[in-house]
LUMMARMI-352322 format. One record per residue (C-alpha): residue in three letters; x, y, z. Coordinates in steps of 0.001 Angstrom, whole numbers, plus 500000, padded with zeros to 6 digits. Each point is the difference from the previous one (the first is absolute). Layout:
N
[r "ALA",[X,Y,Z]]
...
This chain:
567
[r "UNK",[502836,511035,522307]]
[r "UNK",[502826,499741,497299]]
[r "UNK",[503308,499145,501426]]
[r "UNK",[502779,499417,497461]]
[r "UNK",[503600,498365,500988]]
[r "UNK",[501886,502467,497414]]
[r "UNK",[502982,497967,498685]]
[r "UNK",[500640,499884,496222]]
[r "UNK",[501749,502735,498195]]
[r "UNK",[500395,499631,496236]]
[r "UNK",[501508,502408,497285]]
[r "UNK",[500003,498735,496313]]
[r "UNK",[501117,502795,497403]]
[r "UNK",[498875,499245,496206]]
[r "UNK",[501631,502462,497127]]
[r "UNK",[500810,502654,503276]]
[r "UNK",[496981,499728,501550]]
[r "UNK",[500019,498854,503554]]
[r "UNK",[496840,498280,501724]]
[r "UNK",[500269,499767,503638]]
[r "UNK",[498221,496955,501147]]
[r "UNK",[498613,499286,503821]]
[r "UNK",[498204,497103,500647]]
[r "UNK",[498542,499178,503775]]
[r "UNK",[498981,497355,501704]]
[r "UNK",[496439,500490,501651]]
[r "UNK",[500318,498764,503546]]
[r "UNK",[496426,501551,501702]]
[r "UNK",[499035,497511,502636]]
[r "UNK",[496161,501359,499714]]
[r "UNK",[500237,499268,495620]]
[r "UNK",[498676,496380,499696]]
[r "UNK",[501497,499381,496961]]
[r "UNK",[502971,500169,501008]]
[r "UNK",[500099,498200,503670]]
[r "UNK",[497496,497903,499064]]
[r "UNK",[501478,495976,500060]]
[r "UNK",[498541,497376,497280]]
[r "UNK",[501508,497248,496910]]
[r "UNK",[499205,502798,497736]]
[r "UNK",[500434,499804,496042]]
[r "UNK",[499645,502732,497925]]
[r "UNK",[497912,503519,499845]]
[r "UNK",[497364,501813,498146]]
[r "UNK",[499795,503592,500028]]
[r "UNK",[497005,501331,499380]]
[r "UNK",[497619,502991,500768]]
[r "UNK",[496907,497651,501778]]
[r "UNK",[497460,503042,501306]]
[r "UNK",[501174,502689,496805]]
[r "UNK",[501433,502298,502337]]
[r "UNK",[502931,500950,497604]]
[r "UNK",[502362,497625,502649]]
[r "UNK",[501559,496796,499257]]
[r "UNK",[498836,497329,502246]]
[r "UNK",[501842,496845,500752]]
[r "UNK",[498857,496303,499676]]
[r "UNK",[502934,497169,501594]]
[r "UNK",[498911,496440,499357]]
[r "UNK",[500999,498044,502932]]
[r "UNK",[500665,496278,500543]]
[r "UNK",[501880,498393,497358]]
[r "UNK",[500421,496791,501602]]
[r "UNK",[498009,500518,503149]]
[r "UNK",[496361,501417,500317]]
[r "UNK",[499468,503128,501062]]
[r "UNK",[497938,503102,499129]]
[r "UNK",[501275,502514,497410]]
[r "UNK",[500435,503670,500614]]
[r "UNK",[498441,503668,498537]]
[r "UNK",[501458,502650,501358]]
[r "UNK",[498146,503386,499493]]
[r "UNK",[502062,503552,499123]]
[r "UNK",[498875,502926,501659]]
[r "UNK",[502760,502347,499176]]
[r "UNK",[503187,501092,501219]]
[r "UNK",[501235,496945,499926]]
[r "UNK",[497520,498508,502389]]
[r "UNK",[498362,496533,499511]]
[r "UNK",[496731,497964,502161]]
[r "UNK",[500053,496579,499733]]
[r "UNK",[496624,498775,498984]]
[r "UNK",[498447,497431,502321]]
[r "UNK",[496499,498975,498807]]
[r "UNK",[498809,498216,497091]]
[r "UNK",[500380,497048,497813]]
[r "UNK",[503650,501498,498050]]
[r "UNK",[501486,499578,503584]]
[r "UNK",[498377,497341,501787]]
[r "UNK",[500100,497439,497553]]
[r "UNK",[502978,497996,500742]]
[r "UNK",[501933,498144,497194]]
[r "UNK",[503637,499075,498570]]
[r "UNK",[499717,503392,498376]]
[r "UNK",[503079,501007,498027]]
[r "UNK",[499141,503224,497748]]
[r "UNK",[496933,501366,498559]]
[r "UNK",[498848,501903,497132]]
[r "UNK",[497907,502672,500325]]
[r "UNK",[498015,502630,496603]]
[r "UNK",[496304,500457,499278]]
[r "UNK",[499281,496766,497782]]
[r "UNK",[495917,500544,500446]]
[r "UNK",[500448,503690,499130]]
[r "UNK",[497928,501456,502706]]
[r "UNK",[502592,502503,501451]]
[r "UNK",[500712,498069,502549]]
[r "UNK",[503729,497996,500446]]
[r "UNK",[499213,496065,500167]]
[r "UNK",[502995,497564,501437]]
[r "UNK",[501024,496549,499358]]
[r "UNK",[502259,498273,502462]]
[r "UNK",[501910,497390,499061]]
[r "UNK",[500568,497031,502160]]
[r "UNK",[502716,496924,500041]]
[r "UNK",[499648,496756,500704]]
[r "UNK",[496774,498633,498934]]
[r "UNK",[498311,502580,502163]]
[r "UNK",[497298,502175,497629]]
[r "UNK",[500173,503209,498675]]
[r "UNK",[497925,503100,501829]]
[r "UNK",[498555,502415,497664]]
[r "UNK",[498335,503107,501541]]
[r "UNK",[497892,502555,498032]]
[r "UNK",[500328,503898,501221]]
[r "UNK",[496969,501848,501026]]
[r "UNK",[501847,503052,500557]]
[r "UNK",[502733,501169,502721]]
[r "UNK",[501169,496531,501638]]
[r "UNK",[496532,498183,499953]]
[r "UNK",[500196,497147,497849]]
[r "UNK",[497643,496796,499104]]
[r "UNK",[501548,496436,499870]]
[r "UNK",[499409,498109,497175]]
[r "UNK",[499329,496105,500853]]
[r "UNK",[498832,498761,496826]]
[r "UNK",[501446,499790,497160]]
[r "UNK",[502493,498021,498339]]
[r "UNK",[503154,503285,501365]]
[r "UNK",[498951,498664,503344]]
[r "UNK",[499336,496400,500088]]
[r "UNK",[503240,498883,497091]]
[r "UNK",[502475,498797,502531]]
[r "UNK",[503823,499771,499071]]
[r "UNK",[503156,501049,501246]]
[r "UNK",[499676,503568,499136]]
[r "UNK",[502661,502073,500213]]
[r "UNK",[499545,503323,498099]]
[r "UNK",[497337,501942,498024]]
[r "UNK",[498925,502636,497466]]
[r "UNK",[496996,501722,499139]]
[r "UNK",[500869,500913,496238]]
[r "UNK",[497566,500056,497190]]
[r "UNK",[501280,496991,497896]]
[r "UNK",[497161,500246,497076]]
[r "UNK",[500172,504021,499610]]
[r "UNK",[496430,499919,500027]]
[r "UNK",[500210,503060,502660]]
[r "UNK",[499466,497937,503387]]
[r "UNK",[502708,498534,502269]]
[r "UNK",[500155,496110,500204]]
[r "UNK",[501929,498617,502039]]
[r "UNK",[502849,497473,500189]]
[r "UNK",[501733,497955,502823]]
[r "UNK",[503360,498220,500113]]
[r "UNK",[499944,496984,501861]]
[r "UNK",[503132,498001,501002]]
[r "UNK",[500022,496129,498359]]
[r "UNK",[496809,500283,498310]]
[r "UNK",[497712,501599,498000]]
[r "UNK",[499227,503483,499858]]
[r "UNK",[497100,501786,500352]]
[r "UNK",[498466,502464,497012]]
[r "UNK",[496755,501832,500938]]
[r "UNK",[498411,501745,496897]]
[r "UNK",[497625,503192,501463]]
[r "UNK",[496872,499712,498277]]
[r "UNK",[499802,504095,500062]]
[r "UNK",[496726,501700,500289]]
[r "UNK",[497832,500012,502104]]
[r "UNK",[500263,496375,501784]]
[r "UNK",[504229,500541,499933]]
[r "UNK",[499946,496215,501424]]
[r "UNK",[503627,498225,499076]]
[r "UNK",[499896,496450,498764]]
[r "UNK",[502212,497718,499765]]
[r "UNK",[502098,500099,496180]]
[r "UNK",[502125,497129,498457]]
[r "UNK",[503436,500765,500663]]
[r "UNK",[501687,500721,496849]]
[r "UNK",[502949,501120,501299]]
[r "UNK",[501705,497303,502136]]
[r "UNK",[499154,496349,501257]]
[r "UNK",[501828,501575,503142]]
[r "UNK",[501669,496835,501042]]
[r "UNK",[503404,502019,501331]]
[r "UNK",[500812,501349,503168]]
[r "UNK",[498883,503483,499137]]
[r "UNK",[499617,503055,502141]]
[r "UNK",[499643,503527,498548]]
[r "UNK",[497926,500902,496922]]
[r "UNK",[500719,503524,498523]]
[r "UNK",[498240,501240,497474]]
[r "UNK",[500376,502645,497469]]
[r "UNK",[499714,501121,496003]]
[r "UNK",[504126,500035,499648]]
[r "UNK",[499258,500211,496304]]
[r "UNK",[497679,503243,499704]]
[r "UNK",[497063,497758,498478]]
[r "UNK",[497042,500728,502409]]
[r "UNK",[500645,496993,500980]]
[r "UNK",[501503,498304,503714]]
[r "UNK",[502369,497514,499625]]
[r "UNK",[501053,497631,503293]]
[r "UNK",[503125,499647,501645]]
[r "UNK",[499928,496498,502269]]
[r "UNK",[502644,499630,502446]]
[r "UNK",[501027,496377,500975]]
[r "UNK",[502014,498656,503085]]
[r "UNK",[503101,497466,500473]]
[r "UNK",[501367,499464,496931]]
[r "UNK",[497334,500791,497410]]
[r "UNK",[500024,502314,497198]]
[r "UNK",[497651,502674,499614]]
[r "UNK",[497446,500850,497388]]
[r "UNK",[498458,502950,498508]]
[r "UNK",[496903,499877,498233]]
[r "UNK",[499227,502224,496761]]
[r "UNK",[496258,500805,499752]]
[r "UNK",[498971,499663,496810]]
[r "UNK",[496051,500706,500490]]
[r "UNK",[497134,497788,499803]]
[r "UNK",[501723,498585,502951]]
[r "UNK",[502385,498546,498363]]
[r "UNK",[504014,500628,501749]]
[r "UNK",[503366,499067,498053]]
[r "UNK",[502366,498445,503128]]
[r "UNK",[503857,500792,500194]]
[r "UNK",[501842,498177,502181]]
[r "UNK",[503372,501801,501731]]
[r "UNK",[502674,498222,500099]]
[r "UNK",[500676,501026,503830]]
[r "UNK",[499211,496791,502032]]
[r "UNK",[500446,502676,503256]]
[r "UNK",[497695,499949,503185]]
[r "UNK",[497130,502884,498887]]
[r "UNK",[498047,501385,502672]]
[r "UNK",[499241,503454,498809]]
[r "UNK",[500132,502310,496607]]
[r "UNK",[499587,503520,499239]]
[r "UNK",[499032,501664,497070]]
[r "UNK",[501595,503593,499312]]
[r "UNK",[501503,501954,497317]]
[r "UNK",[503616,500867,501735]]
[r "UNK",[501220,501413,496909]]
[r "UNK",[497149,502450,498581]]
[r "UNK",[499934,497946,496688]]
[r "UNK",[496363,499949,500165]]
[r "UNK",[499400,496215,500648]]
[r "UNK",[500077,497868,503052]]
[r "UNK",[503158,498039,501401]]
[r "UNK",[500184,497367,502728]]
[r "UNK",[501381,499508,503239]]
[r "UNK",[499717,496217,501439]]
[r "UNK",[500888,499422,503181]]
[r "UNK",[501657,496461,501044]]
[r "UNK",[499984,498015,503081]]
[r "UNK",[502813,497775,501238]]
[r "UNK",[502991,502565,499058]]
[r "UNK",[499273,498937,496318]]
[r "UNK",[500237,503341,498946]]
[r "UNK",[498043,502694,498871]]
[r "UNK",[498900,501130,496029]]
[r "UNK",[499886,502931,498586]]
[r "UNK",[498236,499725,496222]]
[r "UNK",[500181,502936,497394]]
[r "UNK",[497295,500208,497689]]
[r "UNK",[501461,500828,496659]]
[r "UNK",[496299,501638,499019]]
[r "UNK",[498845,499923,496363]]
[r "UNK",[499724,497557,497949]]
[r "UNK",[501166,497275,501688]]
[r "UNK",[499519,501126,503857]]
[r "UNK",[502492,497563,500943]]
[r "UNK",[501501,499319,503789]]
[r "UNK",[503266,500152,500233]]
[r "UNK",[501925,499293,503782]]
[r "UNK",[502516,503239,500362]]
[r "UNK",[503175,500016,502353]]
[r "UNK",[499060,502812,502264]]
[r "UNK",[501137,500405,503895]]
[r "UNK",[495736,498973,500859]]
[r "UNK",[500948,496454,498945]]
[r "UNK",[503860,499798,501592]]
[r "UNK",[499351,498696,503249]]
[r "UNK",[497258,497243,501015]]
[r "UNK",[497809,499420,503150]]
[r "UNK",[496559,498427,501071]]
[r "UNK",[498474,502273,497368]]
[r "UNK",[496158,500156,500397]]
[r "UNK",[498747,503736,499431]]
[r "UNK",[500641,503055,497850]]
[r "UNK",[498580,503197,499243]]
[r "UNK",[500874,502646,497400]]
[r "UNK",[499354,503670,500528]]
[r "UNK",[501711,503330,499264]]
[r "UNK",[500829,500446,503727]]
[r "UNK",[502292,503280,500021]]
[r "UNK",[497641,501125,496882]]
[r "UNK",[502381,500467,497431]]
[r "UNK",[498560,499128,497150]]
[r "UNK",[500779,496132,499922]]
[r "UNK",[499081,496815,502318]]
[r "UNK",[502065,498623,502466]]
[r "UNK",[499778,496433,501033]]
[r "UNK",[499029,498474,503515]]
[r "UNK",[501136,496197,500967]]
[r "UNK",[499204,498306,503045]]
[r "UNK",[501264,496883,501504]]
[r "UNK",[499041,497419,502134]]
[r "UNK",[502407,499791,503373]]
[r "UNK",[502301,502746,498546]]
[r "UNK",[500521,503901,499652]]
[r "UNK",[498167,501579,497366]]
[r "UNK",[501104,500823,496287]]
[r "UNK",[499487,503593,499013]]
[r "UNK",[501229,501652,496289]]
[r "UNK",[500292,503387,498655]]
[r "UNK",[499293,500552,496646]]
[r "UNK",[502718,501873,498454]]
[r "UNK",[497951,501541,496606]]
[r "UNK",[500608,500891,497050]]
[r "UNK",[502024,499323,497919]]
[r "UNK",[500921,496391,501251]]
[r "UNK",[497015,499185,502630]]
[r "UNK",[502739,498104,502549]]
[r "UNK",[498854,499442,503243]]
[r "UNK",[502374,501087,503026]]
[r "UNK",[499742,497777,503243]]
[r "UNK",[499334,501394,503355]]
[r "UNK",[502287,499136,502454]]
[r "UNK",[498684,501779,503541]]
[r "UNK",[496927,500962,500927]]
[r "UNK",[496260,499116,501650]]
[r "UNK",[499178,497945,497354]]
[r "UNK",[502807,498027,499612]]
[r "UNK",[500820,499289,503997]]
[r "UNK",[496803,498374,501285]]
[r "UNK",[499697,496479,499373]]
[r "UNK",[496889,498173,499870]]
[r "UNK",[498828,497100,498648]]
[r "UNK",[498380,502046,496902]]
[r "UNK",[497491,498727,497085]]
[r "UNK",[497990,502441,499176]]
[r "UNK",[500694,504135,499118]]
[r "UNK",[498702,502719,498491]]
[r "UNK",[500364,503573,498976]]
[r "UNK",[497815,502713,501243]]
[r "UNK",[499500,504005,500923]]
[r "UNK",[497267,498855,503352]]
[r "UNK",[500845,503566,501139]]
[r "UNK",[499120,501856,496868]]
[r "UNK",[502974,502311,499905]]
[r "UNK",[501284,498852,496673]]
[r "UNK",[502885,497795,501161]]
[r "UNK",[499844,495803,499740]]
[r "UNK",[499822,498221,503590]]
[r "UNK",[500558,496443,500361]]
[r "UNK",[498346,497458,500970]]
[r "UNK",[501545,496010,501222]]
[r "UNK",[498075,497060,501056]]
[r "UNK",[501832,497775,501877]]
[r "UNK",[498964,496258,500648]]
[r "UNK",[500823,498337,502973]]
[r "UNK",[497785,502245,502495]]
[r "UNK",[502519,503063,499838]]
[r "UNK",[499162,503128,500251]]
[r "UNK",[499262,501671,496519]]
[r "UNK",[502377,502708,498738]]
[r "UNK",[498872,503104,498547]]
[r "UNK",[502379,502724,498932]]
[r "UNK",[499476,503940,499535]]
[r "UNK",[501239,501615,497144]]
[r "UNK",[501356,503185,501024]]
[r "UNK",[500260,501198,496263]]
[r "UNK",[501706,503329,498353]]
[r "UNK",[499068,502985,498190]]
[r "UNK",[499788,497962,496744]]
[r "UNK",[496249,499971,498349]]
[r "UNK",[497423,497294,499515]]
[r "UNK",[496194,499068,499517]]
[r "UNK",[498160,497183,500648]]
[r "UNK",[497334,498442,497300]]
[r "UNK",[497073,498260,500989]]
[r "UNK",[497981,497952,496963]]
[r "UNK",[496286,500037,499795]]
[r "UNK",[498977,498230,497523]]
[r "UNK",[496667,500098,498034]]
[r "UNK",[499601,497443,496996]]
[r "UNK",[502836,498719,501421]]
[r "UNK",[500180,498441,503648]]
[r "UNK",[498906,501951,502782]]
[r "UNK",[503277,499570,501712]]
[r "UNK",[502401,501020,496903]]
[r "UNK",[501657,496820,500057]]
[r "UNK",[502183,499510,496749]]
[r "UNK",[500115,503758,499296]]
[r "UNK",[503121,501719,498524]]
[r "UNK",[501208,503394,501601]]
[r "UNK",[502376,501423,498074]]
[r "UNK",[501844,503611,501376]]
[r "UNK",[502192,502211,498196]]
[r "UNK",[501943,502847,501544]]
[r "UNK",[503040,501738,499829]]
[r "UNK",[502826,499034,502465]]
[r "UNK",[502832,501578,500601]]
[r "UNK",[499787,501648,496484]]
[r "UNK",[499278,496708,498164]]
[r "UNK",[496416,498896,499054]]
[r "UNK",[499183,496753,501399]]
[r "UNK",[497347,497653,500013]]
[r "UNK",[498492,497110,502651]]
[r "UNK",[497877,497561,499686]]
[r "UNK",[498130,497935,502984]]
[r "UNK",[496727,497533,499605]]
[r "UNK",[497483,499554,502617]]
[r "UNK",[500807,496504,501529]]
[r "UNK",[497435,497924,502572]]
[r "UNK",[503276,497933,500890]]
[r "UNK",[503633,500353,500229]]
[r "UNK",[502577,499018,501821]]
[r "UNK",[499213,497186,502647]]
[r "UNK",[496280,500046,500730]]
[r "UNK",[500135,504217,500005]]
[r "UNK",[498276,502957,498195]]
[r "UNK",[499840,503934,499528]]
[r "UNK",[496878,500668,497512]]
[r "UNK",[501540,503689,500065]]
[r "UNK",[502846,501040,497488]]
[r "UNK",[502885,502768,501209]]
[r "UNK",[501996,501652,497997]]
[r "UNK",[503388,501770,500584]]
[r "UNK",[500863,503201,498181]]
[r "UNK",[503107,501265,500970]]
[r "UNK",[500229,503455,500205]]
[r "UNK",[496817,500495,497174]]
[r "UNK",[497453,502040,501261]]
[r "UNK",[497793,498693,496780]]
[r "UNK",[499018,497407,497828]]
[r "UNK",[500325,500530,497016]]
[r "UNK",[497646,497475,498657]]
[r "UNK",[497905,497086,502192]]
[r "UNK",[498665,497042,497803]]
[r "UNK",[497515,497344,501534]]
[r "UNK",[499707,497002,497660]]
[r "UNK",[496775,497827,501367]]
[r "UNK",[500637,496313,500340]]
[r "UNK",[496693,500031,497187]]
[r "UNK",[501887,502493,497841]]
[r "UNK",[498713,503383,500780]]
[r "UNK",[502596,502434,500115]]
[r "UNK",[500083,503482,501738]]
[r "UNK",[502481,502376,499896]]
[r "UNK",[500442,502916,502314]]
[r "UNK",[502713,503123,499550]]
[r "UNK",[501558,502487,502684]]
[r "UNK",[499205,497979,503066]]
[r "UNK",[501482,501541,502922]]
[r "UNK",[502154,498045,502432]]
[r "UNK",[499665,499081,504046]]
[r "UNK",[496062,499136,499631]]
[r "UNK",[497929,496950,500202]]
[r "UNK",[498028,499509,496816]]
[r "UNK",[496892,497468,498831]]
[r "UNK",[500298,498871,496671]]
[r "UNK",[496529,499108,499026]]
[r "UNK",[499417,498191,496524]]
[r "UNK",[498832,502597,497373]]
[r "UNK",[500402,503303,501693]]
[r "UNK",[504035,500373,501442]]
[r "UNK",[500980,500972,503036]]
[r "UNK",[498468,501600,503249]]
[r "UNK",[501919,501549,502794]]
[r "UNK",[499418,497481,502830]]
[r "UNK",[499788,496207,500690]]
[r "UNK",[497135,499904,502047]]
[r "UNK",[496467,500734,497787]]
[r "UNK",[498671,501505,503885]]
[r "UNK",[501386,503110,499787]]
[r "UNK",[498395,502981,499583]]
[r "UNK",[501502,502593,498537]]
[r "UNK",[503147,502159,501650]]
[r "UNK",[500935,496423,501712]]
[r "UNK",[496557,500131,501687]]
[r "UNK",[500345,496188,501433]]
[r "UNK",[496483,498533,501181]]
[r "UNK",[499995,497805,502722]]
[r "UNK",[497333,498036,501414]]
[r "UNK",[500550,498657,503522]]
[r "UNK",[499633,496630,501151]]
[r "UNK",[499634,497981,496742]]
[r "UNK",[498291,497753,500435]]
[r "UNK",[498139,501234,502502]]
[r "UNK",[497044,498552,502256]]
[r "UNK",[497436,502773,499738]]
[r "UNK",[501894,503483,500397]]
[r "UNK",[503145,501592,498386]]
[r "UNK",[501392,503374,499876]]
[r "UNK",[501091,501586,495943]]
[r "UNK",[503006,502573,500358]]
[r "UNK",[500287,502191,497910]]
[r "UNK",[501827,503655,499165]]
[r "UNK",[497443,502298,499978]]
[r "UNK",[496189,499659,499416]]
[r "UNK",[498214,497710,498080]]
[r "UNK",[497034,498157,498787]]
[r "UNK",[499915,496058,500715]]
[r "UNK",[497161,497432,498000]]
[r "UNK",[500325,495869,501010]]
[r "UNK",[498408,498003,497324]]
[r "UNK",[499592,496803,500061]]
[r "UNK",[501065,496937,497721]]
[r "UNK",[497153,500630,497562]]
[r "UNK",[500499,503686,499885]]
[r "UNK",[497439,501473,502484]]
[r "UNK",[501199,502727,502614]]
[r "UNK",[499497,498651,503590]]
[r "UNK",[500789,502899,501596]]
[r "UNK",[501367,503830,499596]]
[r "UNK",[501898,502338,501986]]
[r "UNK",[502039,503143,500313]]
[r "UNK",[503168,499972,500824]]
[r "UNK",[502831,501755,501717]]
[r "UNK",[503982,499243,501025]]
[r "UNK",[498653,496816,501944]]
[r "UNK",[496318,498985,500262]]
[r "UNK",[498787,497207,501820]]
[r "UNK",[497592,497956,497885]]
[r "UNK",[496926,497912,501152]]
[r "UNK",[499982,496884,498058]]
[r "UNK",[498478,497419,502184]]
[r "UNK",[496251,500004,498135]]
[r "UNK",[502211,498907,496854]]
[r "UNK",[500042,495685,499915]]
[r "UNK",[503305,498001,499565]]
[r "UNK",[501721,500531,496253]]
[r "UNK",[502030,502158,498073]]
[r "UNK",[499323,503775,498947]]
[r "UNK",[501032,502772,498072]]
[r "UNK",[500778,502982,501635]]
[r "UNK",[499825,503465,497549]]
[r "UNK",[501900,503374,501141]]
[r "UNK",[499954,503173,498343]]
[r "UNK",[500996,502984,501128]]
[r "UNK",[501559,503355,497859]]
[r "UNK",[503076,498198,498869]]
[r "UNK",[498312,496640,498384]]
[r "UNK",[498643,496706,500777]]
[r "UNK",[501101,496859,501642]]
[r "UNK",[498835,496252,500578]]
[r "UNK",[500849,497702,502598]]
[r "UNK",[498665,496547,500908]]
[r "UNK",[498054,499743,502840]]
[r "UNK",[499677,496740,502172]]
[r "UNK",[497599,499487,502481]]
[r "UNK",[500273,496797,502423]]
[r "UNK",[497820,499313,503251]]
């Protein structure tokens, strides 16, 4: 089902080494993502049903109303388009969402974000791609101009609140209450009156105090502000002197110095910014002269990620009405950018806000993903890759957030025969209205890590050593690493899979091999028992409406998957 319009050939060669480059258009008239037609505005990557997939969530409507999209990954490049319940039949001015665990259930909860006066959705997971709408509550019945938002946990009391930017008036702040209601209510603002035409909010700790900080973007002519958090609530405000169109920032640290610097993308050919964060003490932003900031556009999206995995992020800018911008980080020693000139990426224009970084294929290359706005088709590009190494991070936090929002990975390897380190955070927002909860790392031609450090947004640090490359691993709070991303595996890449879910009454479990399955229910009982073998067709019709946990063990472990039954 995966066709790909091959057209991009890149070679970049850093101190003799040469990375070949190939990036391809996907052009499969069965994908829906990609022929699918709406006034999309950004996307959210994220792994809905735990299969060890990214999944993809497009907010649709912008100015119009129409529903949003979820499209579900089932390998190899293949994608459904889900058609039933409330995430996609709710129609709205949607422009982005912003999707992490905030009620720390294991489940992924989304917030939609909707202009023009018309309420915010918010939908809590039950498991795979069933969710329940939320219609109380001050997230869902504030009404303003909304026009981005974050799940971040402002108070670092271990829970993610939530903020929204809203465009000539006040934001929103939702403080999570934490266990075991989780209900968010609404905070005084002590950030920002938010009187000015602003669009994107990115947050994240660019001074390595445990602490996010807020970057607001503002339209026309205004300046932009960035907000120190100084606890208790409490923010210091900076004010750029910039006065540029900002639709979109990105946090990333382009030149492994170990702290975060800033991409802000500009509207009306105002041009773009690149800051460089000087680091300790003063963790100061300073615009640099660099080739991402020598030519302007509609700037509205960007997206940082180490895309021919060399060991440093490269930077993706999008514009609105105009071809692409796409940058090559040139390394060490000077961390330059070189432009590229031909290619996929940079051919196809679209009236682009919202993009994002991510492997969807799970081959250890990053694909890319555009929204476009004025009911375009959607681009999505394959990244063909090289022989250069990787890994890919995902953050499970304990004290802290479920999601691992706010949490520090830092990787050090040798490259090339010189020691390097990275640094990414765990972001619910970046760009325009986008997200990847997942962190990828390049490595060059290392084959190990030397040393793997996870510093928790609440403090706790880990530290790993000798971490082979080209895997998926789960950082989980407290205890390191574990091969894999998805906490249903079995052993020997065992992968449950339970068959509709939801399901109205029956559903099949495939498995590799034989084992022994136990439903329980919410308050722990076992509703039924069962052998099993490679596929076994399970009777589940006695079993009333609601959500279950579903045990398998067989010789190589254990597993646990969510269960949802609806009649």
């Amino acid at each position: 089902m995966k066709k790909l319009l091959k057209i991009s050939l890149t070679i970049l060669c850093v101190n003799t080494f040469c990375y070949a480059q190939t990036f391809t258009r996907v052009t499969d008239t069965l994908n829906p993502i990609t022929t699918d037609a709406f006034e999309s505005g950004g996307g959210s990557w994220i792994d809905f049903n735990n299969d060890g997939l990214l999944d993809l969530m497009v907010s649709n409507g912008n100015l119009t109303n129409q529903n949003n999209s979820l499209y579900l990954n089932k390998g190899n490049g293949n994608f459904i388009r889900v058609t039933s319940g409330n995430i996609v039949t709710d129609g709205g001015s949607s422009i982005g969402s912003t999707c992490a665990d905030y009620n720390s259930d294991g489940f992924i909860d989304c917030f939609v974000t909707n202009r023009n006066n018309f309420g915010n959705f918010l939908y809590n997971g039950l498991g795979d791609t069933v969710f329940t709408k939320i219609t109380t509550g001050s997230p869902v019945t504030d009404i303003g101009n909304s026009n981005s938002s974050s799940w971040v946990d402002i108070d670092n009391d271990g829970d993610l609140d939530l903020y929204v930017v809203n465009f000539q008036g006040a934001d929103f702040m939702y403080l999570n209450s934490g266990a075991p209601s989780y209900s968010l209510s609404t905070t005084t603002n002590t950030i920002t009156a938010g009187t000015n035409l602003s669009i994107p909010g990115a947050w994240a700790d660019y001074n390595n105090d445990l602490r996010p900080d807020l970057f607001i973007a503002n339209s026309g002519t205004q300046n932009d502000f960035l907000f120190t958090n100084n606890g208790g609530l409490a923010f210091t405000q900076f004010t750029f002197s910039d006065g540029k169109a900002g639709l979109g920032a990105s946090w990333g640290d382009y030149d492994n110095d170990g702290d975060l610097d800033l991409f802000s993308a500009n509207y009306s050919s105002s041009g773009n910014i690149l800051y460089n964060n000087s680091g300790a003490p003063s963790y100061s932003l300073t615009p640099v002269i660099t080739s991402v900031v020598a030519e302007s556009a509609n700037s509205v999206g960007s997206a940082w990620g180490d895309v021919d995995n060399d060991g440093d992020l490269d930077l993706f800018v999008d514009n609105d009405g105009a071809v692409n911008f796409f940058y090559l980080n040139n390394g060490a020693p000077t961390y330059t950018f070189t432009k590229v000139t031909t290619g996929s990426v940079v051919s196809y224009r679209g009236n682009s806000f919202g993009c994002v970084f991510a492997d969807y294929d799970n081959d250890g290359q990053l694909d890319l993903f555009v929204a476009n706005r004025l009911n375009e088709q959607n681009f999505l590009y394959h990244n063909n890759g090289n022989t250069n190494n990787w890994i890919t991070v995902k953050c499970n936090g304990v004290a802290s957030n479920k999601s691992g929002v706010g949490a520090k990975v830092y990787v050090k390897a040798t490259i090339g025969g010189t020691p390097i380190w990275q640094m990414q955070e765990v972001a619910a927002q970046t760009g325009y209205n986008s997200q990847n909860l997942w962190l990828h790392f390049g490595l060059g031609n290392a084959a190990l890590i030397d040393t793997l450090i996870v510093k928790w947004s609440l403090g706790t640090i880990d530290t790993c050593y000798n971490i082979s490359a080209n895997k998926f691993y789960t950082a989980t709070e407290g205890a390191c690493l574990t091969a894999g991303i998805n906490e249903y595996y079995l052993a020997n890449n065992n992968l449950i899979e339970i068959y509709p879910n939801p399901t109205t009454g029956s559903f099949a479990i495939y498995t590799k091999g034989n084992a022994q399955c136990t439903v329980y229910d919410i308050n722990g009982k076992v509703v039924l028992s069962q052998k099993l073998n490679s596929k076994t067709n399970i009777d589940a019709s006695n079993l009333p409406n609601g959500v279950y946990n579903v045990s398998i063990i067989n010789n190589s472990g254990i597993a646990n998957k969510r269960l949802v039954i609806v009649k």
